[in-house]
N, CA, C and O atoms as a CHARMM CRD file, in Angstrom:
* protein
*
  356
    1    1 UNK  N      0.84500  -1.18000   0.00000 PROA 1      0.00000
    2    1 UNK  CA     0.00000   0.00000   0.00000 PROA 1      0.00000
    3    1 UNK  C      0.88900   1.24300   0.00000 PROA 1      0.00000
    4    1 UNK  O      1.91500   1.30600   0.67800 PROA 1      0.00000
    5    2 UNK  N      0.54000   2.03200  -0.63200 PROA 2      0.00000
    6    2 UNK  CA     1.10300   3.61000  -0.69800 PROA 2      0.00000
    7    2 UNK  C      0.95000   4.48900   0.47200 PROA 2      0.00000
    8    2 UNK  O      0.00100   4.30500   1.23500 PROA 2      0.00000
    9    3 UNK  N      1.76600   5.38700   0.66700 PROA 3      0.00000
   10    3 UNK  CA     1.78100   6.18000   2.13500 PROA 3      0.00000
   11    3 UNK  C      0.60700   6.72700   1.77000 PROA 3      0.00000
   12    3 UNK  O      0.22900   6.60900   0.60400 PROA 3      0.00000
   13    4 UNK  N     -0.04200   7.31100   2.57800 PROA 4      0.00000
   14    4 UNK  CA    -0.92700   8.02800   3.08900 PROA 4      0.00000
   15    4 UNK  C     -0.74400   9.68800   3.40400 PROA 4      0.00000
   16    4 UNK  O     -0.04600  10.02900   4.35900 PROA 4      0.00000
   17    5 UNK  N     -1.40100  10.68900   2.55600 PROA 5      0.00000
   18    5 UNK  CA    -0.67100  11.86000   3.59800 PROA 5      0.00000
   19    5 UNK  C     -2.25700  12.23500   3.86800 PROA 5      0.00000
   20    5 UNK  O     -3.21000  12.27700   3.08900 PROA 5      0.00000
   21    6 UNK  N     -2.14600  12.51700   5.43700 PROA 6      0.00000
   22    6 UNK  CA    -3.44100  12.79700   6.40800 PROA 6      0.00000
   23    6 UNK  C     -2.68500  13.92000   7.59700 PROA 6      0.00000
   24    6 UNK  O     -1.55400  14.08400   8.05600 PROA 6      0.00000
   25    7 UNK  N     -3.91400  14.49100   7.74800 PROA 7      0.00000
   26    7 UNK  CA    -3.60900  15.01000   8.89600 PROA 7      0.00000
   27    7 UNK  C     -4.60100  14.82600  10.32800 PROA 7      0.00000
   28    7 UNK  O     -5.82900  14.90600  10.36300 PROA 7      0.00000
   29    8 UNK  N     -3.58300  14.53500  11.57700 PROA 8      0.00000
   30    8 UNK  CA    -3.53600  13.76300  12.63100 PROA 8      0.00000
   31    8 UNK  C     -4.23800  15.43200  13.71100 PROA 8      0.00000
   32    8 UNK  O     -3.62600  16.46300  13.98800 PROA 8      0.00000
   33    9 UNK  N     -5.43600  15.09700  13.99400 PROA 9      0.00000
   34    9 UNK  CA    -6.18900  15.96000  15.12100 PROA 9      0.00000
   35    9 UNK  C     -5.67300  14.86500  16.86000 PROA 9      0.00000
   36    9 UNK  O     -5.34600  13.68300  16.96900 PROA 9      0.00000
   37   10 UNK  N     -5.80500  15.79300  17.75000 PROA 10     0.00000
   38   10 UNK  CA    -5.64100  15.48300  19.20200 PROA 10     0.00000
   39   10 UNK  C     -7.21500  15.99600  19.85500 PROA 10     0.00000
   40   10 UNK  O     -7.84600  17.05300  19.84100 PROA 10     0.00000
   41   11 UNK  N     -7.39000  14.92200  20.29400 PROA 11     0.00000
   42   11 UNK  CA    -9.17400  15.41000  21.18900 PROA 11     0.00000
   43   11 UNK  C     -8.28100  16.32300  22.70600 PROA 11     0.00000
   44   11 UNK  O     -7.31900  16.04200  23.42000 PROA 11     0.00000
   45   12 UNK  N     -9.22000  17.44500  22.62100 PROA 12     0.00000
   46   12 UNK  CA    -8.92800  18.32800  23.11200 PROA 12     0.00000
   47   12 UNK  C     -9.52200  18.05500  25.13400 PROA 12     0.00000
   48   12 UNK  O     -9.36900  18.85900  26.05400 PROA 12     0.00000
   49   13 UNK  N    -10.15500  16.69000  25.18400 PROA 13     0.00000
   50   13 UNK  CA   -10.64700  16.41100  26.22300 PROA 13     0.00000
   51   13 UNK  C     -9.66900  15.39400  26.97800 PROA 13     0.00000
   52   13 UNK  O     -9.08100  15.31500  28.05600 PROA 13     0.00000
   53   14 UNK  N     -9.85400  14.55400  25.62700 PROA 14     0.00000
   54   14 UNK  CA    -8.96700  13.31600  25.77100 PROA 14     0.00000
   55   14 UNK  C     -7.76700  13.24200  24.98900 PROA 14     0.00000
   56   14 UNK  O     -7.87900  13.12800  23.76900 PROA 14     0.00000
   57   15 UNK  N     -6.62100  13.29200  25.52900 PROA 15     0.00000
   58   15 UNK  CA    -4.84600  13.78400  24.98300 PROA 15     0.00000
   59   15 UNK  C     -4.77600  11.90600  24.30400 PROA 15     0.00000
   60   15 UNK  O     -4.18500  11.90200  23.22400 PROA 15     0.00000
   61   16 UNK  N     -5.19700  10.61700  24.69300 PROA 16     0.00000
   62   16 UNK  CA    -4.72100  10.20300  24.27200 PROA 16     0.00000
   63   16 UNK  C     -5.63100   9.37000  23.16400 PROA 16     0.00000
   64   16 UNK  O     -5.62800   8.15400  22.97100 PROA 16     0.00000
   65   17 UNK  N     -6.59400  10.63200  22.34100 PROA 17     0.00000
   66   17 UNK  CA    -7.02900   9.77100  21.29800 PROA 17     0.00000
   67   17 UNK  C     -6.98900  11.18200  20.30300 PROA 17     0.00000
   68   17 UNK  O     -6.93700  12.40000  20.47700 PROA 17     0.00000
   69   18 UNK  N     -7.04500  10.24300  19.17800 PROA 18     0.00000
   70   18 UNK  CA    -6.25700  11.27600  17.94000 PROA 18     0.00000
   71   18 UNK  C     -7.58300  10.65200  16.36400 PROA 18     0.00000
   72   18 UNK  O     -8.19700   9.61300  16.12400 PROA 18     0.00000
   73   19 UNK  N     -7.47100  11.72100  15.83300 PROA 19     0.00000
   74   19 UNK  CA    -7.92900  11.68700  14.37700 PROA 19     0.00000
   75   19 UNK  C     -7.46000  11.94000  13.09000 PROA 19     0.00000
   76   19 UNK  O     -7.49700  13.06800  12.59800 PROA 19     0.00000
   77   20 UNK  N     -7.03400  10.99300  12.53300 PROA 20     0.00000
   78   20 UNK  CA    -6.53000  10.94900  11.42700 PROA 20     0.00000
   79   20 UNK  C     -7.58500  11.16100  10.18600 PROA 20     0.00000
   80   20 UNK  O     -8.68100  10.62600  10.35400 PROA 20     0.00000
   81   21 UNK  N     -7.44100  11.67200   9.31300 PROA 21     0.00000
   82   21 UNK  CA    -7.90900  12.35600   8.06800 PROA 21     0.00000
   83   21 UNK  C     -7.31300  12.46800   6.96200 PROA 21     0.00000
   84   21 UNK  O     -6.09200  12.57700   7.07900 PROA 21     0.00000
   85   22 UNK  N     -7.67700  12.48200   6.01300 PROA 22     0.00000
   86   22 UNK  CA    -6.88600  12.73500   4.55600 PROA 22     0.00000
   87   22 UNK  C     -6.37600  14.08800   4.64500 PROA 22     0.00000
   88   22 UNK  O     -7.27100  14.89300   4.90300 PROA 22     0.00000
   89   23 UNK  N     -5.61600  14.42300   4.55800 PROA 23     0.00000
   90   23 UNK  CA    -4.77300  16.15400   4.61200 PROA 23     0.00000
   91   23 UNK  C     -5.31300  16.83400   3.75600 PROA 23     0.00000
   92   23 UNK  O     -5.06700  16.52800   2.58900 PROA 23     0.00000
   93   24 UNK  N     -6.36900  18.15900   4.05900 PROA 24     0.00000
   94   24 UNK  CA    -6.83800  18.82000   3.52200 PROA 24     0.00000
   95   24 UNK  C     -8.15600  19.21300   3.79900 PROA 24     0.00000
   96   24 UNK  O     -8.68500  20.32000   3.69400 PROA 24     0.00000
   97   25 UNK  N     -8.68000  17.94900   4.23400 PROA 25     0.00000
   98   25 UNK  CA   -10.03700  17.84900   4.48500 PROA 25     0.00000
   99   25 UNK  C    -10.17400  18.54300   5.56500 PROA 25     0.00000
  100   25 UNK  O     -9.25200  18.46600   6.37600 PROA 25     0.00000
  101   26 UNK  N    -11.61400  19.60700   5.96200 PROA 26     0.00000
  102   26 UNK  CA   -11.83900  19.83800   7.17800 PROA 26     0.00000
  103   26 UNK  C    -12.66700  19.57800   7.84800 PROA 26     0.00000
  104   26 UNK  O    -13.86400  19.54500   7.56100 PROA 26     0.00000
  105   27 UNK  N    -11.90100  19.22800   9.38300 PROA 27     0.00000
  106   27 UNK  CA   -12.49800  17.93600  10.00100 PROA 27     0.00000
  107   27 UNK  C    -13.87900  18.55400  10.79800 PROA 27     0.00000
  108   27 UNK  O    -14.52400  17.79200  11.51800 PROA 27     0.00000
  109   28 UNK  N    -14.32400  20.07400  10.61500 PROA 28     0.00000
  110   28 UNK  CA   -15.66100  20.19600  10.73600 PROA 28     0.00000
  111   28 UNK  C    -16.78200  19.78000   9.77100 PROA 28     0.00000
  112   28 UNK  O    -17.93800  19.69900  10.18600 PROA 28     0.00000
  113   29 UNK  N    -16.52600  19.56600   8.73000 PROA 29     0.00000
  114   29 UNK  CA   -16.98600  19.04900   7.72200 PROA 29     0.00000
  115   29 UNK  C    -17.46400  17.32200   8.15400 PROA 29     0.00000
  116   29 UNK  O    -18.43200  16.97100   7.47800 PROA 29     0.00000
  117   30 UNK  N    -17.14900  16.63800   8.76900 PROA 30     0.00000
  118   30 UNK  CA   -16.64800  15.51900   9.63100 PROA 30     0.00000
  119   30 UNK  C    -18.26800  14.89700  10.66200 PROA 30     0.00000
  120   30 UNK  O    -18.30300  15.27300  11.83300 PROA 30     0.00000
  121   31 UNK  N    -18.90100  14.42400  10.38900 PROA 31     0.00000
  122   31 UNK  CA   -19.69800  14.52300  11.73800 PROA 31     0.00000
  123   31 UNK  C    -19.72400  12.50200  12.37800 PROA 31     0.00000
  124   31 UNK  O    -20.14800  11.94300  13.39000 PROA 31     0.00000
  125   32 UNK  N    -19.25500  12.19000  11.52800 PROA 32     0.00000
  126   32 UNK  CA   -18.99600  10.16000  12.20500 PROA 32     0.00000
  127   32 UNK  C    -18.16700  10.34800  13.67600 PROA 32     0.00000
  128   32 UNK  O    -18.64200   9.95500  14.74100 PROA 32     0.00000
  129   33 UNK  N    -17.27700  10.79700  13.59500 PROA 33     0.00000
  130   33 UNK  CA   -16.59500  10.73700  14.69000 PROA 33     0.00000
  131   33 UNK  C    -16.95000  11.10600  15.90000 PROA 33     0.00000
  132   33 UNK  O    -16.48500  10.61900  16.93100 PROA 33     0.00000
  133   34 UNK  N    -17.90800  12.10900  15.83200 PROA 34     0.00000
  134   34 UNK  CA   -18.35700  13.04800  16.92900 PROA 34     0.00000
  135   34 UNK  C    -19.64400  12.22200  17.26500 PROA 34     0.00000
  136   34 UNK  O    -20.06500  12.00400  18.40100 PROA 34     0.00000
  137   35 UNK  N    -20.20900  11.79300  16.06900 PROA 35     0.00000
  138   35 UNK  CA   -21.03600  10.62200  17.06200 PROA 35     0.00000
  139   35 UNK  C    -20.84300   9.68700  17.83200 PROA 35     0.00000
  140   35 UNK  O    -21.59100   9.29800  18.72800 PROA 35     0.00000
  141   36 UNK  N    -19.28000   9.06000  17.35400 PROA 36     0.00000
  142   36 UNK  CA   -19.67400   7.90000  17.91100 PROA 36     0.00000
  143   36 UNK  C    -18.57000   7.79700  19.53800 PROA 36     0.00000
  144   36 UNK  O    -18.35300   6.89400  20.34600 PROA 36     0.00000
  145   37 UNK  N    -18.11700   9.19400  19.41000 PROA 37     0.00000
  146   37 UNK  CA   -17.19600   9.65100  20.52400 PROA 37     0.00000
  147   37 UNK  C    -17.23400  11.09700  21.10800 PROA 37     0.00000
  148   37 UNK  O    -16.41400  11.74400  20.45700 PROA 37     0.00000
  149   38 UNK  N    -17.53900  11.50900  21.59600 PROA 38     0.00000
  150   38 UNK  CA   -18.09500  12.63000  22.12600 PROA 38     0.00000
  151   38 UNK  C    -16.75000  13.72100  22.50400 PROA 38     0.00000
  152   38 UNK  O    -16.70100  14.93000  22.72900 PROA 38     0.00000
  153   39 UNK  N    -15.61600  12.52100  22.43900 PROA 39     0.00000
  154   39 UNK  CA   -14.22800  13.32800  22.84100 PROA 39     0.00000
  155   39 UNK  C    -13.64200  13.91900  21.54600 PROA 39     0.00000
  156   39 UNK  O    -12.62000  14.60600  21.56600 PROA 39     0.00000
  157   40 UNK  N    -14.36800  13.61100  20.33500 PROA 40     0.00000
  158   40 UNK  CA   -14.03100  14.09400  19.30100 PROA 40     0.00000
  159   40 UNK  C    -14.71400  15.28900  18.59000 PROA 40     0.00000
  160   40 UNK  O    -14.68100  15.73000  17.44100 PROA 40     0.00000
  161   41 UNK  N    -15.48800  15.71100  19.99000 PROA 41     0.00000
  162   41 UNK  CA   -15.90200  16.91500  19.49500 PROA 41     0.00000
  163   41 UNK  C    -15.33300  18.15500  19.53800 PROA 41     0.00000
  164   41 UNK  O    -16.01000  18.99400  18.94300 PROA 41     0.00000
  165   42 UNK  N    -14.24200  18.60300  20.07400 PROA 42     0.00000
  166   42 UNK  CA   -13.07300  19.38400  19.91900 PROA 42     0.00000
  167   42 UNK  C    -11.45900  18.44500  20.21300 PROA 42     0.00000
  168   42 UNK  O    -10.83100  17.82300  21.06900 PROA 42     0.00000
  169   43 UNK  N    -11.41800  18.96400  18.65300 PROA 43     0.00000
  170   43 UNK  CA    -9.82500  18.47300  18.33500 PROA 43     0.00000
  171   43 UNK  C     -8.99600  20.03200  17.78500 PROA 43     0.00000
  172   43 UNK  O     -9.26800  21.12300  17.28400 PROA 43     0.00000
  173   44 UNK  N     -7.90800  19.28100  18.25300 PROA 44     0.00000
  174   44 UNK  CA    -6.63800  20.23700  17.75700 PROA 44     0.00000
  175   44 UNK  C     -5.66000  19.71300  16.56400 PROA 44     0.00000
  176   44 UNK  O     -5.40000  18.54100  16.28900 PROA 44     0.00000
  177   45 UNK  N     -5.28700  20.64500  16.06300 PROA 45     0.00000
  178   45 UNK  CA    -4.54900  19.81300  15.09200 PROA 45     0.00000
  179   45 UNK  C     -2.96300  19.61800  15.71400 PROA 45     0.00000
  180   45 UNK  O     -2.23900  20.43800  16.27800 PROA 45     0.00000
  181   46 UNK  N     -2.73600  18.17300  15.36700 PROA 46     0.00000
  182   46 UNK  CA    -1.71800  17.25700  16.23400 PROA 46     0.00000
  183   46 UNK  C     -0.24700  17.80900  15.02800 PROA 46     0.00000
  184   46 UNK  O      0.76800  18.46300  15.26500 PROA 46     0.00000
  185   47 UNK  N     -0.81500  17.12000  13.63000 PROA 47     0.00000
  186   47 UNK  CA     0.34700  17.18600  12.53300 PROA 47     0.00000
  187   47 UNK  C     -0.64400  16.92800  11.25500 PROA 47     0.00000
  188   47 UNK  O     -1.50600  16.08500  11.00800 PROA 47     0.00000
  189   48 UNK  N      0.01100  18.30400  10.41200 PROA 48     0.00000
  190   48 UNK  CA    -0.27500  18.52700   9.04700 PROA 48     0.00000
  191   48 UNK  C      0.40300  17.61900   8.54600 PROA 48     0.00000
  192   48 UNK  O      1.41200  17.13000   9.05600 PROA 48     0.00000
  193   49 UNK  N     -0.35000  17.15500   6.96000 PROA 49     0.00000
  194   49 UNK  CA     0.14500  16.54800   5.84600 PROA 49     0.00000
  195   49 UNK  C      1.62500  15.57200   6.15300 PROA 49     0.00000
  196   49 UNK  O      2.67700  15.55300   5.51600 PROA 49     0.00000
  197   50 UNK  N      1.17400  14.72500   7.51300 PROA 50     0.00000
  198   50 UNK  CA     1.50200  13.33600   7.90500 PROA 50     0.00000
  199   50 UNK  C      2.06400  12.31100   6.46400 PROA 50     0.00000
  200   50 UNK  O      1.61300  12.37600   5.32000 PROA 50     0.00000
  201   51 UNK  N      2.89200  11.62600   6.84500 PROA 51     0.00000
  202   51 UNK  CA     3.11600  10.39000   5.18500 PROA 51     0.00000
  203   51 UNK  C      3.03800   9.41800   6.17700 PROA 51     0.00000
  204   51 UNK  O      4.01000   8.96400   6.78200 PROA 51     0.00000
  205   52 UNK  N      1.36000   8.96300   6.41300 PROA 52     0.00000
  206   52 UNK  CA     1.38100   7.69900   6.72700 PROA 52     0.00000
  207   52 UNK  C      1.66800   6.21200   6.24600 PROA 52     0.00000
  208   52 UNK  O      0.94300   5.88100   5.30800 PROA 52     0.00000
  209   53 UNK  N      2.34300   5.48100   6.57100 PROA 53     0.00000
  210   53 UNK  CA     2.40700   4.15200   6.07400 PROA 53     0.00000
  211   53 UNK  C      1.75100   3.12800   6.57800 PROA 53     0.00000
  212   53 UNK  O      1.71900   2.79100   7.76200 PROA 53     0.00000
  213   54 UNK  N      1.10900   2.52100   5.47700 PROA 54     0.00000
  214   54 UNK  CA    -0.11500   1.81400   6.50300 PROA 54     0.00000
  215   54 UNK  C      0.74900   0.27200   6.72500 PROA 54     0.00000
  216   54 UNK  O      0.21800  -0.67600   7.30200 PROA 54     0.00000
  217   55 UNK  N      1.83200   0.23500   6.29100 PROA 55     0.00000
  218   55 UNK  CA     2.66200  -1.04500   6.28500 PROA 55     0.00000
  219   55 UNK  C      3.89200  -1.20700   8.03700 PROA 55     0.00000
  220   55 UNK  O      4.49400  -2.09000   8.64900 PROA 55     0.00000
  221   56 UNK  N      3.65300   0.23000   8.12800 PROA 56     0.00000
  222   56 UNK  CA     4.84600   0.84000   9.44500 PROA 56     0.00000
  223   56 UNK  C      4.24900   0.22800  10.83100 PROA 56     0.00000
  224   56 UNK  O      3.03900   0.23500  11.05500 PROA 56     0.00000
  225   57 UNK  N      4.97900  -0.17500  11.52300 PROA 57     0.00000
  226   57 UNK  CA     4.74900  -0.26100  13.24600 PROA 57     0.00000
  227   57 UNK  C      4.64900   1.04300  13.82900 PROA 57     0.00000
  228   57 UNK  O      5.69900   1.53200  14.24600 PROA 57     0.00000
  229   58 UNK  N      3.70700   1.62700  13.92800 PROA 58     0.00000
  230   58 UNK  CA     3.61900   2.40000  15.08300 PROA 58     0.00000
  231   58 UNK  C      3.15300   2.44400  16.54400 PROA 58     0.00000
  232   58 UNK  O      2.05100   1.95500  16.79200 PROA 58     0.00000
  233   59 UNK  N      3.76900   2.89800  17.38900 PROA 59     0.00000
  234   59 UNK  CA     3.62600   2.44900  18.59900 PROA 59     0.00000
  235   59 UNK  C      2.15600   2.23300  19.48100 PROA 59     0.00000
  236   59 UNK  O      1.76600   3.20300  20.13200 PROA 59     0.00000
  237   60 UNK  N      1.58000   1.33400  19.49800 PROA 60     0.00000
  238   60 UNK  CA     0.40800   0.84600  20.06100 PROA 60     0.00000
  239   60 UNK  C     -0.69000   1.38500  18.98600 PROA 60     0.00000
  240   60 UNK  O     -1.43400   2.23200  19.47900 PROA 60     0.00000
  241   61 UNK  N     -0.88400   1.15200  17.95800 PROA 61     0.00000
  242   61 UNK  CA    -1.75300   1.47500  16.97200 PROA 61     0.00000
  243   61 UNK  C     -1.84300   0.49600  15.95000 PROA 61     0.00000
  244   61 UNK  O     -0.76700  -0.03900  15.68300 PROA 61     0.00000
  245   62 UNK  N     -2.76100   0.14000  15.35100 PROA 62     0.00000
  246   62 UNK  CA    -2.48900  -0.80200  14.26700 PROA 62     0.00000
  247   62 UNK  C     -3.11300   0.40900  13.08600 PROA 62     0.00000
  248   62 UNK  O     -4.15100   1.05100  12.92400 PROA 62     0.00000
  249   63 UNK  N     -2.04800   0.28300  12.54900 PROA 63     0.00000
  250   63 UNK  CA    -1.73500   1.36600  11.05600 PROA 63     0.00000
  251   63 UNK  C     -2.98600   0.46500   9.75600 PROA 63     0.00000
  252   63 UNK  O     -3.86000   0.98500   9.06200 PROA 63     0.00000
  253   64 UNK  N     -2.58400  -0.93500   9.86000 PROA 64     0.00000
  254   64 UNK  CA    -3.63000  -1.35000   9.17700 PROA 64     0.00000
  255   64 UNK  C     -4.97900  -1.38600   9.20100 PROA 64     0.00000
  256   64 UNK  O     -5.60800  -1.93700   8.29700 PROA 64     0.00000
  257   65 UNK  N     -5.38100  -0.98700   9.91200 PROA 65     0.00000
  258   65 UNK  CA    -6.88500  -0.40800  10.49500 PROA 65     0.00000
  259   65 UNK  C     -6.96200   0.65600  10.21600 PROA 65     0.00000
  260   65 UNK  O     -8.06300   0.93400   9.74100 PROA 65     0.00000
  261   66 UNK  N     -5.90700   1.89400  10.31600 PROA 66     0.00000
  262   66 UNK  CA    -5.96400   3.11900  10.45100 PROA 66     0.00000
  263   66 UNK  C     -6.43300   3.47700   8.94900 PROA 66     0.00000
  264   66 UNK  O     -7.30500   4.22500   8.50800 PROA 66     0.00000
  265   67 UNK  N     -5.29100   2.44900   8.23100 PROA 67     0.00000
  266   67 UNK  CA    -5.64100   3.40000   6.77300 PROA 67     0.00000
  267   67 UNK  C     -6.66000   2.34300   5.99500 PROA 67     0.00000
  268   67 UNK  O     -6.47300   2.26400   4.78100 PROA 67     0.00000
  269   68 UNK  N     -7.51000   1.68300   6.44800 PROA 68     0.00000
  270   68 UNK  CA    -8.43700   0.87200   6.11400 PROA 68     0.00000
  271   68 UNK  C     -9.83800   1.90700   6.29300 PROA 68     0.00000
  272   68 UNK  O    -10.58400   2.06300   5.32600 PROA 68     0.00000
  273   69 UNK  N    -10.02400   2.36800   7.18300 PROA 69     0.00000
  274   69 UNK  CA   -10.82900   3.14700   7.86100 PROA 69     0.00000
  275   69 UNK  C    -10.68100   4.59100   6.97700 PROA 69     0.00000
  276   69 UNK  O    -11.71900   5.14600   6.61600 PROA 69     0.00000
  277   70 UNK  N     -9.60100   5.07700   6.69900 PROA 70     0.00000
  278   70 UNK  CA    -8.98400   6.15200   6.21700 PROA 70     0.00000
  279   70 UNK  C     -9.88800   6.35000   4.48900 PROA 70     0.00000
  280   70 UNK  O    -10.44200   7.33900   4.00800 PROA 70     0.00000
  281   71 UNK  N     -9.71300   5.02700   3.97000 PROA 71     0.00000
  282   71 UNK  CA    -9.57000   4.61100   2.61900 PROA 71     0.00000
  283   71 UNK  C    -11.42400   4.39100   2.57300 PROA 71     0.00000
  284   71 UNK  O    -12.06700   4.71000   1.57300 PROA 71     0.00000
  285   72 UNK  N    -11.93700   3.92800   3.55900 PROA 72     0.00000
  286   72 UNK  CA   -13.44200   3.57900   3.36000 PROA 72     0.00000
  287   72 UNK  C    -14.45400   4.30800   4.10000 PROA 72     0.00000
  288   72 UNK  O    -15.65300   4.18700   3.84900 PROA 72     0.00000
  289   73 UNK  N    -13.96500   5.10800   5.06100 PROA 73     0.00000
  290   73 UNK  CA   -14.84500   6.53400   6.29400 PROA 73     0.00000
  291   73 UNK  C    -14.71600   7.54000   5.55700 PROA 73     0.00000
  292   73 UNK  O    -15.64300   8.16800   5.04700 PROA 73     0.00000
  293   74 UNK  N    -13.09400   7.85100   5.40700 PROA 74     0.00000
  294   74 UNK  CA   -12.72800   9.26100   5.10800 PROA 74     0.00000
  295   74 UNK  C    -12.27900   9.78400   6.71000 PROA 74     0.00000
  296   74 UNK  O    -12.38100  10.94400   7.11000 PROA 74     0.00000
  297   75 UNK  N    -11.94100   9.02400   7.22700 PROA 75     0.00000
  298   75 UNK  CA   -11.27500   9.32300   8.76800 PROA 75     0.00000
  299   75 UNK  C    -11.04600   7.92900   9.26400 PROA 75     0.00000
  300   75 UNK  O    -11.39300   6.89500   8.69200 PROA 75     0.00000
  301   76 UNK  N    -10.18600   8.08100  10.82100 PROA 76     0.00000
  302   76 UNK  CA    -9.65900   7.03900  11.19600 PROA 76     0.00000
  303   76 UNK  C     -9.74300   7.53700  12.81900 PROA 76     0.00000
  304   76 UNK  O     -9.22000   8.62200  13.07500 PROA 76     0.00000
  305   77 UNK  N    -10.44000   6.71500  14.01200 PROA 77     0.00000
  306   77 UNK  CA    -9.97000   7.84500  15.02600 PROA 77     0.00000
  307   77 UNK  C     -9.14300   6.00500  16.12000 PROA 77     0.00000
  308   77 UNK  O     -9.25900   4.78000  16.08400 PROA 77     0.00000
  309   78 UNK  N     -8.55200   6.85300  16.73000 PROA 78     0.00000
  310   78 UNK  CA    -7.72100   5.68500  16.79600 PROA 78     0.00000
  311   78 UNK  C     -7.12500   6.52700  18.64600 PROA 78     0.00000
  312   78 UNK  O     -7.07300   7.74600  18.81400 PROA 78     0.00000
  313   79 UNK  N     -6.74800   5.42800  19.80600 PROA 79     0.00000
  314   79 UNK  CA    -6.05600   6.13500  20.35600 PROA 79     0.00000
  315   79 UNK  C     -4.75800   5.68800  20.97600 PROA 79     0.00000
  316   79 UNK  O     -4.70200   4.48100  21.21300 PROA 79     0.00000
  317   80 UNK  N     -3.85900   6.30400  21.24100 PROA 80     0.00000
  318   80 UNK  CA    -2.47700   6.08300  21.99700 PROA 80     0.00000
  319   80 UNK  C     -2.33700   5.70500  23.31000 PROA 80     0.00000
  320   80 UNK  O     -2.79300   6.17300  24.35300 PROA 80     0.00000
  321   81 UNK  N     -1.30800   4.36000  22.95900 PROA 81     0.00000
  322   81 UNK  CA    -0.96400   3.77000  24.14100 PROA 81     0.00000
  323   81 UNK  C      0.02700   3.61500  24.74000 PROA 81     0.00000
  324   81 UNK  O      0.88800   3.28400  23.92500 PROA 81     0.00000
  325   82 UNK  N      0.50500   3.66900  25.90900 PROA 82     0.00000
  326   82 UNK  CA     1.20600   3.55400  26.48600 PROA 82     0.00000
  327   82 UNK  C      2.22700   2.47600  26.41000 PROA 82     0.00000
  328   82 UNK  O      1.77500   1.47000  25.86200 PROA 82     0.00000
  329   83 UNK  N      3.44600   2.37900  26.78600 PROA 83     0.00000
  330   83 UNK  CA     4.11500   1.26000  26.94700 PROA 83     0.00000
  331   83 UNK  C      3.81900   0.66400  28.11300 PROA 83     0.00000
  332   83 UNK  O      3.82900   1.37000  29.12200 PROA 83     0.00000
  333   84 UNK  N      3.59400  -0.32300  28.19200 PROA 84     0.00000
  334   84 UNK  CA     3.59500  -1.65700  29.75600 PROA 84     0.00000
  335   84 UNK  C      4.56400  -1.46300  30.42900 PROA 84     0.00000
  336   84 UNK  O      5.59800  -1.99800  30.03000 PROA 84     0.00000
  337   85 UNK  N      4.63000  -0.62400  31.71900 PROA 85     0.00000
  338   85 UNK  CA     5.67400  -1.25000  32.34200 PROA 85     0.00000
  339   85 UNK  C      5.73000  -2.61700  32.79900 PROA 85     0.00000
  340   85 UNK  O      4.71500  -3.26700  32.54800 PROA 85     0.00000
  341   86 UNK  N      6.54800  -3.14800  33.33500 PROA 86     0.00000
  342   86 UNK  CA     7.00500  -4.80000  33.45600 PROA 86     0.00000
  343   86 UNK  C      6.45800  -5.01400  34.96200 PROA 86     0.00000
  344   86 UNK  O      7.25300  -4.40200  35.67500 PROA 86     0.00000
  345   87 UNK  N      5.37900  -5.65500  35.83200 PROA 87     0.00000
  346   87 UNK  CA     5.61300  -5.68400  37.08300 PROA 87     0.00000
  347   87 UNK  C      6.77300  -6.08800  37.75500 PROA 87     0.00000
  348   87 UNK  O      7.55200  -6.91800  37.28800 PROA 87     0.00000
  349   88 UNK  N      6.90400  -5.57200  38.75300 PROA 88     0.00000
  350   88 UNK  CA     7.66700  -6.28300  39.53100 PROA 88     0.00000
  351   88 UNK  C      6.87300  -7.01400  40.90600 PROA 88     0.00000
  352   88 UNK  O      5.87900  -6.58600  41.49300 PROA 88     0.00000
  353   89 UNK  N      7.81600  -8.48700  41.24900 PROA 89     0.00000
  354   89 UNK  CA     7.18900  -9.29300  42.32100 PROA 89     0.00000
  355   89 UNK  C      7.31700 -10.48600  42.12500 PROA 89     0.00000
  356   89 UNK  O      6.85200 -11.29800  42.92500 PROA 89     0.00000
């Protein structure tokens, strides 16, 4: 699959969920997301005209979803995870 260039919104409630979009588009124009998440009703913009790869590891996200969603919504909302720390005991 070919990169992707989108641009990546931050929910302005919730820091660790994000909206990805085709770059250009404006995401008031947008109303799926805001239904079906209420934290996506004010976003900020995270990063312009992104070169997503939907083939790349990114950290706690599956990219293949992202640009699946991307390619058939016209958005992707997706959110960030943390690394595990290891217990100890």
């Amino acid at each position: 699959m070919n990169l992707l260039s989108v641009d990546l919104y931050q929910s302005a409630t919730n820091p660790d969920k994000f909206l990805a979009i085709p770059a250009g588009v404006d995401p008031s124009d947008l109303t799926g997301p805001m239904v079906f998440d209420k934290d996506y009703a004010q976003i900020t913009r995270y990063q312009e005209a992104f070169q997503f790869d939907p083939s790349e590891a990114y950290a706690g996200v599956n990219a293949a979803k992202i640009a699946a969603d991307i390619l058939t919504l016209k958005w992707a909302m997706y959110r960030r995870t943390s690394p595990r720390t290891p217990s100890k005991g």
